[in-house]
C-alpha positions in Angstrom: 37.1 21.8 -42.3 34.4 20.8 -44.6 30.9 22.8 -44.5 27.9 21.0 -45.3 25.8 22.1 -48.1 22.3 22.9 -47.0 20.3 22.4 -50.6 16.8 23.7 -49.6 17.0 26.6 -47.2 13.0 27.7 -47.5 12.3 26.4 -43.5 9.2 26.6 -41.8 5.9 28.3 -43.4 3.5 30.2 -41.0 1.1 27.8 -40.9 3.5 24.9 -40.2 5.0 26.6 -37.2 1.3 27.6 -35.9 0.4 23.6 -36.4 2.8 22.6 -34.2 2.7 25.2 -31.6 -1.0 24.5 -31.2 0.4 20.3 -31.1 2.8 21.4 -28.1 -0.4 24.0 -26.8 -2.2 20.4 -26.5 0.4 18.1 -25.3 1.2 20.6 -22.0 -3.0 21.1 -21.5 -3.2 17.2 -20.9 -0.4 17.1 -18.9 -1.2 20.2 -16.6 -4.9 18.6 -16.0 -3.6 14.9 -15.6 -1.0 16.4 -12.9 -3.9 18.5 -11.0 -6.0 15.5 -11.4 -3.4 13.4 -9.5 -2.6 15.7 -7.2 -6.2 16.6 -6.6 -6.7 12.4 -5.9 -3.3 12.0 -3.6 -4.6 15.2 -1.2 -8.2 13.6 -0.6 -6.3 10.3 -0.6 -4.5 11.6 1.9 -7.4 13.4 3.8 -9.5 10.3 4.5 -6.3 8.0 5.5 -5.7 11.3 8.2 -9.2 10.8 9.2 -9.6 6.8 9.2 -6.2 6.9 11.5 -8.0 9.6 13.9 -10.9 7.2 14.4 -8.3 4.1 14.6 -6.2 5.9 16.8 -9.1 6.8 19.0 -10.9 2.8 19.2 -7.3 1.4 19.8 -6.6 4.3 23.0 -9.9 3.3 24.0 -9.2 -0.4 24.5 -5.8 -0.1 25.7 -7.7 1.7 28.7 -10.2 0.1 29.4 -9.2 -3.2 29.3 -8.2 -4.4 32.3 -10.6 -1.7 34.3 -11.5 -3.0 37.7 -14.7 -0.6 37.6 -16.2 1.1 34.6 -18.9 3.5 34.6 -20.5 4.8 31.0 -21.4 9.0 31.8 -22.0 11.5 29.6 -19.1 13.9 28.2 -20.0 16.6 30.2 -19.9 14.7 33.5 -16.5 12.7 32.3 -15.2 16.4 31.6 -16.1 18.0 35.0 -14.1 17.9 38.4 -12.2 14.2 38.3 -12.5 12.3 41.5 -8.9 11.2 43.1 -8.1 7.7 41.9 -10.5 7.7 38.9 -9.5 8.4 35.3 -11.3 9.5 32.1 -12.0 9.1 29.0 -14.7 11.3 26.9 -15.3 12.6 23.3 -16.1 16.6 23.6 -18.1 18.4 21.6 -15.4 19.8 19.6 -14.3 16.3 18.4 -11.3 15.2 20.8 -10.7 12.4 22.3 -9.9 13.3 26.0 -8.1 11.4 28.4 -7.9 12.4 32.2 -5.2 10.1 33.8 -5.1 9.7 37.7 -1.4 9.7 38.7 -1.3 7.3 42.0 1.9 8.8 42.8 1.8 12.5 42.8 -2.5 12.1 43.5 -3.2 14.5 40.4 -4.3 14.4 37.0 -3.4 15.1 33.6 -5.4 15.7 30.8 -4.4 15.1 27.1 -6.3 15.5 24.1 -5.8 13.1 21.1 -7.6 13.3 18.4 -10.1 15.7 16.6 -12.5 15.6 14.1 -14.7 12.7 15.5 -18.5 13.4 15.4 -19.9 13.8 19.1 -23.7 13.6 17.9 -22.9 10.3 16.5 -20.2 7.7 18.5 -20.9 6.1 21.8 -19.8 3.8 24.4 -22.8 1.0 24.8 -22.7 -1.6 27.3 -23.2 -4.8 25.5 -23.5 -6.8 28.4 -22.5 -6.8 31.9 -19.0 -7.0 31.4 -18.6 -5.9 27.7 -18.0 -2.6 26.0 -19.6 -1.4 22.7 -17.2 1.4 21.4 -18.4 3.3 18.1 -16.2 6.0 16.9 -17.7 8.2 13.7 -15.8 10.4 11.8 -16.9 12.3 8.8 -15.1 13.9 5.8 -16.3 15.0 2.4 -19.9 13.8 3.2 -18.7 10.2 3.7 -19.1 8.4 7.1 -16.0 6.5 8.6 -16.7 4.3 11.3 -14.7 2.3 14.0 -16.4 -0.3 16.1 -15.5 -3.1 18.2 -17.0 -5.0 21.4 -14.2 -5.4 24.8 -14.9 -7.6 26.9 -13.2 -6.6 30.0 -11.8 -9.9 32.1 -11.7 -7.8 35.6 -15.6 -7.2 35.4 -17.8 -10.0 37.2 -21.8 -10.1 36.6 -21.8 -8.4 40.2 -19.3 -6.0 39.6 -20.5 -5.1 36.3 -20.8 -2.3 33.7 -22.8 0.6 35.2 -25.0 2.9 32.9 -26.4 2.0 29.2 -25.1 4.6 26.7 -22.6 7.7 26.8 -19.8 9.6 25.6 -18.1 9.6 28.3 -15.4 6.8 30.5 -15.3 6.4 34.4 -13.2 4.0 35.4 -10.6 2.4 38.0 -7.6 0.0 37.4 -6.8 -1.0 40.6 
């Protein structure tokens, strides 16, 4: 077996090895803060997506509803949330940001409540009535001190100019599918 023959054996000075531990010192420090930055971006990323689907979520339920509503009534939240009346169902935004949705069950003549989203600003969405037979629905959600918004007009097919929309402005959903 032959041995190599290592001519210069002096190795690293002092101030060599300090150079490039401060070079490594660096290298991790970048990578460290460009890792929490990303990380830092993906979690608010994520954050506002969460919210944007909540306000989605809660326009699209909304609609699905309403649409082919035989009678529709715009009430406040309080009086949507109060005792339901047999062969009405709900739909309101509470105070503490949820989408509520009181169903009347034809068969079994009860209802059931079910929450759906949180996080939506009370103070700010509405249900408008646009016209006699269409529905302004404006859903506000807020996060990090920016505003996101879901609107959209319905017009609802089972409404007639006589059998219209009743009430202006609310938070709250009467209404009847006969």
């Amino acid at each position: 077996m032959v041995v190599p023959i290592i001519k210069d054996k002096r190795g690293l000075t002092l101030i060599e090895l300090l150079i490039v531990i401060s070079l490594i010192g660096m290298v991790i420090a970048v990578s460290f803060s460009l890792f929490s930055f990303g990380n830092t971006m993906f979690s608010m990323g994520r954050s506002k997506y969460e919210v944007q689907g909540s306000v989605r979520l809660a326009v699209d339920k909304i609609i699905q509803e309403v649409r082919f509503a035989t009678r529709l009534e715009i009430v406040s939240n309080i009086q949507a949330g109060s005792t339901p009346v047999a062969g009405f169902n709900y739909l309101y935004i509470a105070n503490d940001g949820k989408l509520y949705h009181v169903k009347y069950n034809t068969q079994t003549h009860n209802h059931t409540t079910v929450a759906y989203v949180g996080s939506l600003n009370s103070g700010t969405s509405s249900f408008e009535r646009s016209s006699l037979t269409t529905l302004k629905i404006t859903i506000r959600s807020t996060y990090s001190g920016q505003s996101f918004i879901g609107t959209t007009n319905v017009k609802l097919p089972n409404l007639s100019s006589t059998n219209g929309i009743v009430g202006t402005e609310g938070l709250g959903l009467v209404y009847a599918t006969n």
